[in-house]
N, CA, C and O atoms as a CHARMM CRD file, in Angstrom:
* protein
*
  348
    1    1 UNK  N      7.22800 119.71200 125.92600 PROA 1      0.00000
    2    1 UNK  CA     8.17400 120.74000 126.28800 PROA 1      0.00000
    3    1 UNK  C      9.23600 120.85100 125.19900 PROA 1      0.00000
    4    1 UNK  O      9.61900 119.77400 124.74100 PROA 1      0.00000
    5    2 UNK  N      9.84000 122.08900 124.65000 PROA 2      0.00000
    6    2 UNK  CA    10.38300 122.26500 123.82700 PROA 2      0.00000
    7    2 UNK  C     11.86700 122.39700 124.19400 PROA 2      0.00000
    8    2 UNK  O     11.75000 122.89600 125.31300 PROA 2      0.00000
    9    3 UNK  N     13.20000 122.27500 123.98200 PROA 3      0.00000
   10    3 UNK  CA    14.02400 122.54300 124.40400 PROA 3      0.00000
   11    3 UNK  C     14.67700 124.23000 123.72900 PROA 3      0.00000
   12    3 UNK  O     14.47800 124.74100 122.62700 PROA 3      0.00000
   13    4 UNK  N     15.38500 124.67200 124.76600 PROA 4      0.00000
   14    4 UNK  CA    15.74100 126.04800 125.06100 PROA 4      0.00000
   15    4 UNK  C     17.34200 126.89700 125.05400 PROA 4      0.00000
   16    4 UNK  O     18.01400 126.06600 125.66500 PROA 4      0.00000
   17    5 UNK  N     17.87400 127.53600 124.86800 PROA 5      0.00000
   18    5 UNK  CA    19.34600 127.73300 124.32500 PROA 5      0.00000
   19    5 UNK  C     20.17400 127.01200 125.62900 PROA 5      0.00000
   20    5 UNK  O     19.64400 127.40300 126.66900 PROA 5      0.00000
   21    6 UNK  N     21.16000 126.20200 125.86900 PROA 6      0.00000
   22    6 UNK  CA    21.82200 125.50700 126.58600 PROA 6      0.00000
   23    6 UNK  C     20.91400 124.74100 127.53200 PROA 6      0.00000
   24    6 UNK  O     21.24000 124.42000 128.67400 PROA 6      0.00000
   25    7 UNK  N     19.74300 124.47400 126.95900 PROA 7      0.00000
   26    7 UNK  CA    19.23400 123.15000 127.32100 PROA 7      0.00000
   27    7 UNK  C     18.44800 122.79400 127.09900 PROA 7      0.00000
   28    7 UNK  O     17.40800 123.45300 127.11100 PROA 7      0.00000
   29    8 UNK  N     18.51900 121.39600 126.73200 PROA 8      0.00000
   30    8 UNK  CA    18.18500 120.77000 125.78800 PROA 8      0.00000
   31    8 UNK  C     17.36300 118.98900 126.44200 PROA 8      0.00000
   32    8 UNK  O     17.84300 118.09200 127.13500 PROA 8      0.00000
   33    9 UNK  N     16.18300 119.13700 125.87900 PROA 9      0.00000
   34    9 UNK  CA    14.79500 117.91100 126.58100 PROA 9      0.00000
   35    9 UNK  C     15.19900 116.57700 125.88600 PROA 9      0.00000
   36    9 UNK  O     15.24100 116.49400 124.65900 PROA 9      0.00000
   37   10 UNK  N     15.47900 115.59000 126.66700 PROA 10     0.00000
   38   10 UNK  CA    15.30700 114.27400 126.52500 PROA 10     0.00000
   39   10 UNK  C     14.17600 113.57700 126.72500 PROA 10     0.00000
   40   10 UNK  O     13.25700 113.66500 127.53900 PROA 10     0.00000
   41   11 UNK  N     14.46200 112.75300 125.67800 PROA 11     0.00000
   42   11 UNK  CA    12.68300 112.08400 125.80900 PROA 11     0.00000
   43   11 UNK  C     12.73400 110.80600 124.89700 PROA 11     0.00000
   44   11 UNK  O     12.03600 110.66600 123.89200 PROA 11     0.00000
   45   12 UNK  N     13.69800 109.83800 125.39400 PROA 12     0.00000
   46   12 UNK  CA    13.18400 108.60800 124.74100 PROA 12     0.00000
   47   12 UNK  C     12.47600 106.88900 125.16500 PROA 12     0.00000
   48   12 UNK  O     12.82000 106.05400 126.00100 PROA 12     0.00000
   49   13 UNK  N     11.48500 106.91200 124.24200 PROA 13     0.00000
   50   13 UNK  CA    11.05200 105.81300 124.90600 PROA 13     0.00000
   51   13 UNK  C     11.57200 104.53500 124.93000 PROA 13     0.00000
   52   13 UNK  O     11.11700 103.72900 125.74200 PROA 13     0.00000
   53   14 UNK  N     12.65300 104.15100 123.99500 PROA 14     0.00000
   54   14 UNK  CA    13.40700 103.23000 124.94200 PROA 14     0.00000
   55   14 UNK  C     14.76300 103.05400 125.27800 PROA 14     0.00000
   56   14 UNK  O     15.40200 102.01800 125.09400 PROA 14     0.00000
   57   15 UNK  N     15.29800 104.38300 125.91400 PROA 15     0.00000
   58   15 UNK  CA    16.18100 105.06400 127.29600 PROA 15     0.00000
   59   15 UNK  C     15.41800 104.76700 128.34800 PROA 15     0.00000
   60   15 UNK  O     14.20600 104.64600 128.53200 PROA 15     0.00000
   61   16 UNK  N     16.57100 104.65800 129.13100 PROA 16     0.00000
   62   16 UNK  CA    15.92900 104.96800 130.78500 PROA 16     0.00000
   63   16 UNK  C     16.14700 106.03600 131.26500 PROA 16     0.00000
   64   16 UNK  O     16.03500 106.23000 132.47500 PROA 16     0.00000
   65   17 UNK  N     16.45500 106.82500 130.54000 PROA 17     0.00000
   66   17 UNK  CA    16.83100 108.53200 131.46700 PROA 17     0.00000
   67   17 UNK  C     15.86200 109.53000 129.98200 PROA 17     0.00000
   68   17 UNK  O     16.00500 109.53500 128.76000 PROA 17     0.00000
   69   18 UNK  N     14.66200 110.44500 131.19300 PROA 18     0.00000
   70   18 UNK  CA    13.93200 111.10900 130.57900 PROA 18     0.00000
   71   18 UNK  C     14.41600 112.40600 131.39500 PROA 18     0.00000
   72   18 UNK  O     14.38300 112.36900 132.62500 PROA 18     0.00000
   73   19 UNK  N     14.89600 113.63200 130.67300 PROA 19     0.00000
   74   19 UNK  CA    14.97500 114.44000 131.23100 PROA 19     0.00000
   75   19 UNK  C     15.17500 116.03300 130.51600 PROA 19     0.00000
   76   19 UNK  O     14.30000 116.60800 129.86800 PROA 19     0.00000
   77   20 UNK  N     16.79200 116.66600 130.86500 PROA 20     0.00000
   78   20 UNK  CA    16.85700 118.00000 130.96900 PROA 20     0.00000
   79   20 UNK  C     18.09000 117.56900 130.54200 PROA 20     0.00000
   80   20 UNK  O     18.17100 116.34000 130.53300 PROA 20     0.00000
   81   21 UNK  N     19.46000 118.37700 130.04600 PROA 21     0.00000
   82   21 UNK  CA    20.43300 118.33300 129.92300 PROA 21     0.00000
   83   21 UNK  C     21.17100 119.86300 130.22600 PROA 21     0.00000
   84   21 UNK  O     21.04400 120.05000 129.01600 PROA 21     0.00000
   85   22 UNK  N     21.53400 120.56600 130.49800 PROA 22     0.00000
   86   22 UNK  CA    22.42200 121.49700 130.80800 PROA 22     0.00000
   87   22 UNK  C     23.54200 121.29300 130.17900 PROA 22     0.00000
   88   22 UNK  O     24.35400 120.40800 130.45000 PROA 22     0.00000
   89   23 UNK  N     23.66500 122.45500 128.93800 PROA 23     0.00000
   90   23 UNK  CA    25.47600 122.39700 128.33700 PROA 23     0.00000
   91   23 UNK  C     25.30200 124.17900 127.94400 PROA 23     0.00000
   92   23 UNK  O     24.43600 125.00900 127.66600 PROA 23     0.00000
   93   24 UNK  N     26.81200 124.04700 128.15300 PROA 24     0.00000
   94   24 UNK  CA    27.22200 125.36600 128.10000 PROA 24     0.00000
   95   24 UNK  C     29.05000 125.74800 128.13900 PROA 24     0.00000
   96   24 UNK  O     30.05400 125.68300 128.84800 PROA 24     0.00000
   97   25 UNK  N     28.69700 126.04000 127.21600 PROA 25     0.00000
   98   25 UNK  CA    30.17500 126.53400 126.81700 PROA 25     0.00000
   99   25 UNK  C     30.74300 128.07300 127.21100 PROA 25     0.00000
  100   25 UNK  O     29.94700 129.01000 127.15200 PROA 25     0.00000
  101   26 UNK  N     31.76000 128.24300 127.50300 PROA 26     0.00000
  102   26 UNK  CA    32.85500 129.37600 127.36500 PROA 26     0.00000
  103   26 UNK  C     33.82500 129.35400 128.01400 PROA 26     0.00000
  104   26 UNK  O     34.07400 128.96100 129.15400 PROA 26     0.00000
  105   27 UNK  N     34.77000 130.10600 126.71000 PROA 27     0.00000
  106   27 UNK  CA    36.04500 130.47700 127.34100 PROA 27     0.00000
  107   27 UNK  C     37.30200 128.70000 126.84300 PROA 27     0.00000
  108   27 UNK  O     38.30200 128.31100 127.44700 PROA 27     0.00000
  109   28 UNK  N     36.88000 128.31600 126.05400 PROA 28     0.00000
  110   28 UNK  CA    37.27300 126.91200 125.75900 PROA 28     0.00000
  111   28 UNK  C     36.78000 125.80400 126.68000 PROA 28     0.00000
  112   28 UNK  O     37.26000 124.70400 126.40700 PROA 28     0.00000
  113   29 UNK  N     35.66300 125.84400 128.03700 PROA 29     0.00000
  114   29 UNK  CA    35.44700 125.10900 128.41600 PROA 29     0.00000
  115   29 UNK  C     33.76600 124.72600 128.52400 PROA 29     0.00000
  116   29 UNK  O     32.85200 125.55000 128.54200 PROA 29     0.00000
  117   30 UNK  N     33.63100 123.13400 128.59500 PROA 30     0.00000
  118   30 UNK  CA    32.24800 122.79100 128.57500 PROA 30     0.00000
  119   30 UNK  C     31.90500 122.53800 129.85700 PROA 30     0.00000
  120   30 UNK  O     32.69800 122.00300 130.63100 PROA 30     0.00000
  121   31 UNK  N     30.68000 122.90100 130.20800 PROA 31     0.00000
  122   31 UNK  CA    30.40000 122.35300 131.23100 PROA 31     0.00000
  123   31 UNK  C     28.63600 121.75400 131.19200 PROA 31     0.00000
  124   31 UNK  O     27.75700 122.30000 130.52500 PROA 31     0.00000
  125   32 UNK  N     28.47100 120.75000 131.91700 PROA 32     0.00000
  126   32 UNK  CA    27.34100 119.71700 131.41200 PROA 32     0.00000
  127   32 UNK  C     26.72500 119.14400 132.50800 PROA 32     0.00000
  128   32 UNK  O     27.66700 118.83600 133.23800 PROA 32     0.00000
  129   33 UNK  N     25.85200 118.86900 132.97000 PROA 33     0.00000
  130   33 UNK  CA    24.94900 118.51500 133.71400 PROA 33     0.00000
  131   33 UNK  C     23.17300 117.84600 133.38700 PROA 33     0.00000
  132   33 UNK  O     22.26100 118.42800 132.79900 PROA 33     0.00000
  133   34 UNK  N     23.17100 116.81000 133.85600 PROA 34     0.00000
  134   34 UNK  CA    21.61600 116.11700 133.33200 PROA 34     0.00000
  135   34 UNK  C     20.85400 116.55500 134.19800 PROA 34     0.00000
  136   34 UNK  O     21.63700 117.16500 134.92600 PROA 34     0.00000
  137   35 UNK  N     19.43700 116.71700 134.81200 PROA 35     0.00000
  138   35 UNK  CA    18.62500 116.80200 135.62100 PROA 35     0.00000
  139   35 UNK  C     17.41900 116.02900 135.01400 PROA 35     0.00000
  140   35 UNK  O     16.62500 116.36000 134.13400 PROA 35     0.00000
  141   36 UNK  N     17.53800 114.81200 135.81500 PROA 36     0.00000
  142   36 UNK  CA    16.68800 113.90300 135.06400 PROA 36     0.00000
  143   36 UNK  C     15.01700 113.80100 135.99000 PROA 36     0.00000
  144   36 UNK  O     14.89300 114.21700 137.14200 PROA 36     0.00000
  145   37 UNK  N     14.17100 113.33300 135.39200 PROA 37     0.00000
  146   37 UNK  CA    12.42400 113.59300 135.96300 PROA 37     0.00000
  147   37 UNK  C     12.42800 112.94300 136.75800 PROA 37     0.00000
  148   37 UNK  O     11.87500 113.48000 137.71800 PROA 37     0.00000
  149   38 UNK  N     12.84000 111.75500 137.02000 PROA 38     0.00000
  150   38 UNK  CA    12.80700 110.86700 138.45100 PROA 38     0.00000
  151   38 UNK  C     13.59200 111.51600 139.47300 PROA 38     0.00000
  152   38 UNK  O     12.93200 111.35200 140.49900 PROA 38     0.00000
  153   39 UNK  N     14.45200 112.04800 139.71200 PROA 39     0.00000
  154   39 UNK  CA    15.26800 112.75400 140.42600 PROA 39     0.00000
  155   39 UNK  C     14.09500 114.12400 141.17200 PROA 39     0.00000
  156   39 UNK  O     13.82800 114.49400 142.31600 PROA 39     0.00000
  157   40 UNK  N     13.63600 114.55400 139.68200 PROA 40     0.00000
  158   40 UNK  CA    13.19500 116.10400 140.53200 PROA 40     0.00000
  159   40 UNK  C     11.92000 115.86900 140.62200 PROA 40     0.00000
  160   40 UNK  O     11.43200 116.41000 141.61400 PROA 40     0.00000
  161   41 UNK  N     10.89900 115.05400 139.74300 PROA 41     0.00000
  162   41 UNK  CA     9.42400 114.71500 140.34100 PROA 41     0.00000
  163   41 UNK  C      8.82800 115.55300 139.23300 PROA 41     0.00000
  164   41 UNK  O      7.91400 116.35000 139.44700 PROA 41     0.00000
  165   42 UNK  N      9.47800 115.31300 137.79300 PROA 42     0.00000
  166   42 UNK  CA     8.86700 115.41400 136.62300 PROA 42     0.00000
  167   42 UNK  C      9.55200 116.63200 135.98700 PROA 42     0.00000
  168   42 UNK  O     10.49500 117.32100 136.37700 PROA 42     0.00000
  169   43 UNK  N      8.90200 116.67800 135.05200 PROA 43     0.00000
  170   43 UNK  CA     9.59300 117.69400 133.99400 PROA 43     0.00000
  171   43 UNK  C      9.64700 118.90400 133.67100 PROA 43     0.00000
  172   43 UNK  O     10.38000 119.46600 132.85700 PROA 43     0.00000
  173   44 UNK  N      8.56900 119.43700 134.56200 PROA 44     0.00000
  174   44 UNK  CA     8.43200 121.07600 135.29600 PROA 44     0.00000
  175   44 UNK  C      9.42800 120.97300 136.06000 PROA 44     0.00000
  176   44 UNK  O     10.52800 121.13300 135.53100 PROA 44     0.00000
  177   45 UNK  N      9.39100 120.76600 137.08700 PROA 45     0.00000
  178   45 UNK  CA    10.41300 120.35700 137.89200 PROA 45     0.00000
  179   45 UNK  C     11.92900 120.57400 137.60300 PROA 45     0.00000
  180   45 UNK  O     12.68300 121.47100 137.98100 PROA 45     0.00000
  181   46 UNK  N     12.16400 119.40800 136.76300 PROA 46     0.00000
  182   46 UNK  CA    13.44200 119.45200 136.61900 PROA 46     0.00000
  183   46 UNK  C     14.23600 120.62600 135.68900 PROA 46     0.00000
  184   46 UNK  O     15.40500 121.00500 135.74700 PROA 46     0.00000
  185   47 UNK  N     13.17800 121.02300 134.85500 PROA 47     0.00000
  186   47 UNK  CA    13.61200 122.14000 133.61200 PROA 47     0.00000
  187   47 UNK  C     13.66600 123.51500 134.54000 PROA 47     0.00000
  188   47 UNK  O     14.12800 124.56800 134.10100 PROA 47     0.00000
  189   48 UNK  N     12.96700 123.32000 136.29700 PROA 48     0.00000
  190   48 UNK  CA    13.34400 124.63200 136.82500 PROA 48     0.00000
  191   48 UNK  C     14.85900 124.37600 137.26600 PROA 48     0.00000
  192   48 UNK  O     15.88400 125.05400 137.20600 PROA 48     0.00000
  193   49 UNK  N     14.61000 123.34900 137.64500 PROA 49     0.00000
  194   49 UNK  CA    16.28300 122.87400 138.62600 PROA 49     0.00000
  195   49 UNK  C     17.02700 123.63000 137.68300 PROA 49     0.00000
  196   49 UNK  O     17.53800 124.71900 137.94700 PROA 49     0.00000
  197   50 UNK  N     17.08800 123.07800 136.62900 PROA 50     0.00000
  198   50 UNK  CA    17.84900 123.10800 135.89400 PROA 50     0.00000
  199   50 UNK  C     18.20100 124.66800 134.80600 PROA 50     0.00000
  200   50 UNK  O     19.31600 124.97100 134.38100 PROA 50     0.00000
  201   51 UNK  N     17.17100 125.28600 134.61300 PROA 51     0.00000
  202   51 UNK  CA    16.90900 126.99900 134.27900 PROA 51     0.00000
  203   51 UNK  C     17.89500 127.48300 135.63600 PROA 51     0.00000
  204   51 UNK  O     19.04400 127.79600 135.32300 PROA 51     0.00000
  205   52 UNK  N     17.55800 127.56600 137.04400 PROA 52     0.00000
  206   52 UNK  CA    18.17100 127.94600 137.77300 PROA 52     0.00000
  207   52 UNK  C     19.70200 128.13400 137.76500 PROA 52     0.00000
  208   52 UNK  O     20.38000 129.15100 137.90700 PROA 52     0.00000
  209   53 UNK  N     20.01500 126.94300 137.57100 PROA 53     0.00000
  210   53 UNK  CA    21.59000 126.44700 137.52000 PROA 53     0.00000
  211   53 UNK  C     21.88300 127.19900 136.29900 PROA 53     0.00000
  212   53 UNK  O     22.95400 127.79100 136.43900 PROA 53     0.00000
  213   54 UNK  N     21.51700 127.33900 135.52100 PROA 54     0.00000
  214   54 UNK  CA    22.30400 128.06700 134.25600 PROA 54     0.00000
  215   54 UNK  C     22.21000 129.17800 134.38800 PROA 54     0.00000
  216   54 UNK  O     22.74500 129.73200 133.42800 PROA 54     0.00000
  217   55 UNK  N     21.61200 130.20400 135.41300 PROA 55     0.00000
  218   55 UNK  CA    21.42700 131.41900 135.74400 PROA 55     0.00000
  219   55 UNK  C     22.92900 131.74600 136.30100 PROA 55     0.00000
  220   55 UNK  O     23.90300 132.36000 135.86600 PROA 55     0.00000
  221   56 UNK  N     22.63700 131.07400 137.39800 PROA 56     0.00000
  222   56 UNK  CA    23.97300 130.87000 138.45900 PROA 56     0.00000
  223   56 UNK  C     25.34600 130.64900 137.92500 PROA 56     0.00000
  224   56 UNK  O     26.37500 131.26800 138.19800 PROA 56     0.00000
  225   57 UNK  N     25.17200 129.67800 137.13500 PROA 57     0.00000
  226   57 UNK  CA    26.31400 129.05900 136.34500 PROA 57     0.00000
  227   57 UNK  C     26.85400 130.23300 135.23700 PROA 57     0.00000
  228   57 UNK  O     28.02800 130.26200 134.87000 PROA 57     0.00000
  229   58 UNK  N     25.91200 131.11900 134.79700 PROA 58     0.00000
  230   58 UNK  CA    25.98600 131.96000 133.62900 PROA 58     0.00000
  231   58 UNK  C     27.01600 133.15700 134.40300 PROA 58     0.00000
  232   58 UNK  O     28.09300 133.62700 134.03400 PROA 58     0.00000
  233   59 UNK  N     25.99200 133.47800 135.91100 PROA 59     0.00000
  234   59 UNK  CA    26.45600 134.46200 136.70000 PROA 59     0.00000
  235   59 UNK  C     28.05300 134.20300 137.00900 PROA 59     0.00000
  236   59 UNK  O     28.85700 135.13500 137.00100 PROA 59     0.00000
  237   60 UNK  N     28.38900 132.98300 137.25400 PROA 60     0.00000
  238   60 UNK  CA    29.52200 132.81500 138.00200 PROA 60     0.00000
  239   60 UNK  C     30.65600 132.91200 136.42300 PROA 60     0.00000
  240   60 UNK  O     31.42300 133.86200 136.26600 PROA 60     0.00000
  241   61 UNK  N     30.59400 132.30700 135.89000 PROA 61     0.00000
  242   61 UNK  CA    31.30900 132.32200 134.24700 PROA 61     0.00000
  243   61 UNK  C     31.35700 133.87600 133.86600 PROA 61     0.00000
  244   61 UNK  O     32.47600 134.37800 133.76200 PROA 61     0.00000
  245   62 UNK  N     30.36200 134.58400 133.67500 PROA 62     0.00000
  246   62 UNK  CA    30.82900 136.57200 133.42600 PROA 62     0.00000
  247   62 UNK  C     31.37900 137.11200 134.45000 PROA 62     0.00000
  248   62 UNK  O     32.20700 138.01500 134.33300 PROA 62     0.00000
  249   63 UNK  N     31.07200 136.73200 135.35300 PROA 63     0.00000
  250   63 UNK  CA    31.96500 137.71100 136.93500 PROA 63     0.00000
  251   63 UNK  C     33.47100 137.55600 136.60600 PROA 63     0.00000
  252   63 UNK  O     34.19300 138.55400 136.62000 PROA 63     0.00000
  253   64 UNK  N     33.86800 136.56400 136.36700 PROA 64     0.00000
  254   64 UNK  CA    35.14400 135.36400 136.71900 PROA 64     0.00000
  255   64 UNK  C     36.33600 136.33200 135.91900 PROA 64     0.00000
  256   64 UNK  O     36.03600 137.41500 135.41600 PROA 64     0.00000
  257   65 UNK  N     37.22700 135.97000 135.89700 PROA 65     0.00000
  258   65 UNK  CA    38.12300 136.87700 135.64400 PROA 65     0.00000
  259   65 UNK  C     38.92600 136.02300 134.71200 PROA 65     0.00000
  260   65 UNK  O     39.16100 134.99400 135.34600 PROA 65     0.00000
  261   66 UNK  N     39.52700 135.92800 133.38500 PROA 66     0.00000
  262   66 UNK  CA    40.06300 135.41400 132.37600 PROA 66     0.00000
  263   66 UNK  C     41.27800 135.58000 132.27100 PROA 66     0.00000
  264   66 UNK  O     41.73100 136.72400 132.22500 PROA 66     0.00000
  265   67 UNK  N     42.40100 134.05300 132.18400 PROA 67     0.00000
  266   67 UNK  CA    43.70700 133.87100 132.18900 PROA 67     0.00000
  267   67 UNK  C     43.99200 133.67600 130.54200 PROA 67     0.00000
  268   67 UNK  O     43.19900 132.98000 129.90800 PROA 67     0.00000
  269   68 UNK  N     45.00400 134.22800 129.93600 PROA 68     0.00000
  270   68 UNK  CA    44.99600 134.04100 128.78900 PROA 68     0.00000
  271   68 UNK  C     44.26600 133.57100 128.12000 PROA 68     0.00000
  272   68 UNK  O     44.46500 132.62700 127.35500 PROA 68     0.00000
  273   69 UNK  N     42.77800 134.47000 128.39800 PROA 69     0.00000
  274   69 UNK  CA    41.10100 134.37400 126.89400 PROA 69     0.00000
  275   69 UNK  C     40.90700 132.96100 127.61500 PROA 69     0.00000
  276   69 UNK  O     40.89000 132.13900 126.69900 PROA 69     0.00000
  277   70 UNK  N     40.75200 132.29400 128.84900 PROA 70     0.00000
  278   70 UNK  CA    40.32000 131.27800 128.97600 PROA 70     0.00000
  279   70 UNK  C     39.93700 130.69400 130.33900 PROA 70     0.00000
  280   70 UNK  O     40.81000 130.80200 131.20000 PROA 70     0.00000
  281   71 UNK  N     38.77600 130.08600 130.69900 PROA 71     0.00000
  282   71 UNK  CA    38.61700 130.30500 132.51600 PROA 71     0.00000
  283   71 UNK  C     39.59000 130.26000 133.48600 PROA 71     0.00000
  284   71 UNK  O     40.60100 129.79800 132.95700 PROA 71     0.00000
  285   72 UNK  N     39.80400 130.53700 134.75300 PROA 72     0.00000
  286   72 UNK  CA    40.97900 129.74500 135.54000 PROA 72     0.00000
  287   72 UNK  C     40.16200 128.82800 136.14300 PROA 72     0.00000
  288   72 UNK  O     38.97400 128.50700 136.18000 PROA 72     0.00000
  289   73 UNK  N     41.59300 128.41200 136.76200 PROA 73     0.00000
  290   73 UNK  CA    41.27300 126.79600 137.06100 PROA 73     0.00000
  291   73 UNK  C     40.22100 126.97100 138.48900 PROA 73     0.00000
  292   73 UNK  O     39.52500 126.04500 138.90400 PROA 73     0.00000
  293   74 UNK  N     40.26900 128.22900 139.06700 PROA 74     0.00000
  294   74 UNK  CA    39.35300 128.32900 140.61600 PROA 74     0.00000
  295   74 UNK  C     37.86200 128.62400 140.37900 PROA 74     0.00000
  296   74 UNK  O     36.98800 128.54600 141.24300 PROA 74     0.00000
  297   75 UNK  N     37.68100 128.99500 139.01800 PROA 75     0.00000
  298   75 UNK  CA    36.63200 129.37600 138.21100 PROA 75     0.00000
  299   75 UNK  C     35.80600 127.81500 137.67800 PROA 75     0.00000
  300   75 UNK  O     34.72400 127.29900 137.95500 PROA 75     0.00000
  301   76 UNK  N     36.77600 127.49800 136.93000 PROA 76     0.00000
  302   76 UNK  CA    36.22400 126.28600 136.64200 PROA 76     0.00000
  303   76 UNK  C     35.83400 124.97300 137.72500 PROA 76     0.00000
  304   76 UNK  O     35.04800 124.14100 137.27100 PROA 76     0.00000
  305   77 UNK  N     36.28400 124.79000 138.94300 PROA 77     0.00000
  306   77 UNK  CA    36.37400 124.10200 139.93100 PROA 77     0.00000
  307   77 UNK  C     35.29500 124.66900 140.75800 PROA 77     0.00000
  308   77 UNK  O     34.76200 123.78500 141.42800 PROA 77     0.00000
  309   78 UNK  N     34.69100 126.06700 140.97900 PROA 78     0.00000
  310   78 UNK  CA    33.33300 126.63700 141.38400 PROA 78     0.00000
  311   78 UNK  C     32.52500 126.24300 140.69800 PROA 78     0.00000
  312   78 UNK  O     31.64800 125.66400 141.34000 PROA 78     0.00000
  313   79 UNK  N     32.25800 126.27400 139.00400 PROA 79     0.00000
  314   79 UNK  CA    31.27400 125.90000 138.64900 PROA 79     0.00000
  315   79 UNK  C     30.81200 124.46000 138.87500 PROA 79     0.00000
  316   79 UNK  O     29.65100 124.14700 139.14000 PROA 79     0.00000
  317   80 UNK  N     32.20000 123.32400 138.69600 PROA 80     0.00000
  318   80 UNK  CA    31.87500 122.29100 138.87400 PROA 80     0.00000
  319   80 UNK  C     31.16800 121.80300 140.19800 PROA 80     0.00000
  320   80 UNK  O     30.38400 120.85800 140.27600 PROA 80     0.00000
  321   81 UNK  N     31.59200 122.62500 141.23000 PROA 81     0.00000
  322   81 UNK  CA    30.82800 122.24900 142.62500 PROA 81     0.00000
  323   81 UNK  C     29.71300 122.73800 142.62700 PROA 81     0.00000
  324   81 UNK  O     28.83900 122.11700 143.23300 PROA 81     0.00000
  325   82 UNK  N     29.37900 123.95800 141.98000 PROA 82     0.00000
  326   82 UNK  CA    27.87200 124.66400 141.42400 PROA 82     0.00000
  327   82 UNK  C     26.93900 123.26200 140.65600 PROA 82     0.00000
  328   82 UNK  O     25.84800 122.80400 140.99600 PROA 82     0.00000
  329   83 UNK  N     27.69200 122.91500 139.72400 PROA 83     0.00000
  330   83 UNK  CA    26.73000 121.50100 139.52000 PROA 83     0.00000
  331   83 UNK  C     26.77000 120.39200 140.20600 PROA 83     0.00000
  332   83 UNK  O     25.68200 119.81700 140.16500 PROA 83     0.00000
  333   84 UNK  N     27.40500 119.95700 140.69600 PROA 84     0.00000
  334   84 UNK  CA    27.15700 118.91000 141.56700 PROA 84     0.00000
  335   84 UNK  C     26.57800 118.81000 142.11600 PROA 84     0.00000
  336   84 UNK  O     25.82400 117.85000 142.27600 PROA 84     0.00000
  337   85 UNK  N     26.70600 120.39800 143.04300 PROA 85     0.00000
  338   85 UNK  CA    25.31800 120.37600 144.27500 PROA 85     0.00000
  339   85 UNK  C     24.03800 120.87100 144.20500 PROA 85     0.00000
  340   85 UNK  O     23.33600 121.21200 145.15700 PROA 85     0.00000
  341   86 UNK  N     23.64700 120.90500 142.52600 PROA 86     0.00000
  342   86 UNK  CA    22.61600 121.14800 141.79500 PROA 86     0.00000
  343   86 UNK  C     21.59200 121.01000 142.24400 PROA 86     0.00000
  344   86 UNK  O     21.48000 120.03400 141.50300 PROA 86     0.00000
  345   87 UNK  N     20.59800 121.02900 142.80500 PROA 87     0.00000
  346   87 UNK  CA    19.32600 120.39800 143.41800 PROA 87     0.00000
  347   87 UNK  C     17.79300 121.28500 142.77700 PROA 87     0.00000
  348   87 UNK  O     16.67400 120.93100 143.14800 PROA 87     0.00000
């Protein structure tokens, strides 16, 4: 599997975390999330979890409404609960 614009395939053999990474920037802020293969039941799997969430995550970041060129804080505190409850 190849990795893809804001996300990016882990794969080492001697790590213990094989997976997905989710990063994505705007507006001065990062936001980051792993979706690892044991978690989702492999690497199809997790690269959907994880495609999904950056849809959502993408959606919620352009809607959002910008405080001096930069997210607000109710903006940024949605996305973060958007990843957390990532599944």
């Amino acid at each position: 599997m190849k990795s893809k614009k804001n996300l990016t395939r882990f794969t080492y053999e001697s790590a213990a975390f094989e997976g997905w990474r989710l990063c994505i920037s705007r507006a001065g802020t990062t936001f980051t999330r792993y979706f690892p293969d044991k978690k989702f039941g492999g690497g199809k799997k997790s690269l959907a979890a994880a495609e999904k969430t950056l849809v959502e995550l993408k959606a919620l970041i352009e809607g959002s409404k910008k405080v001096d060129g930069k997210l607000s804080p109710t903006t940024i505190k949605k996305a973060e609960k958007l990843l957390a409850e990532a599944v």
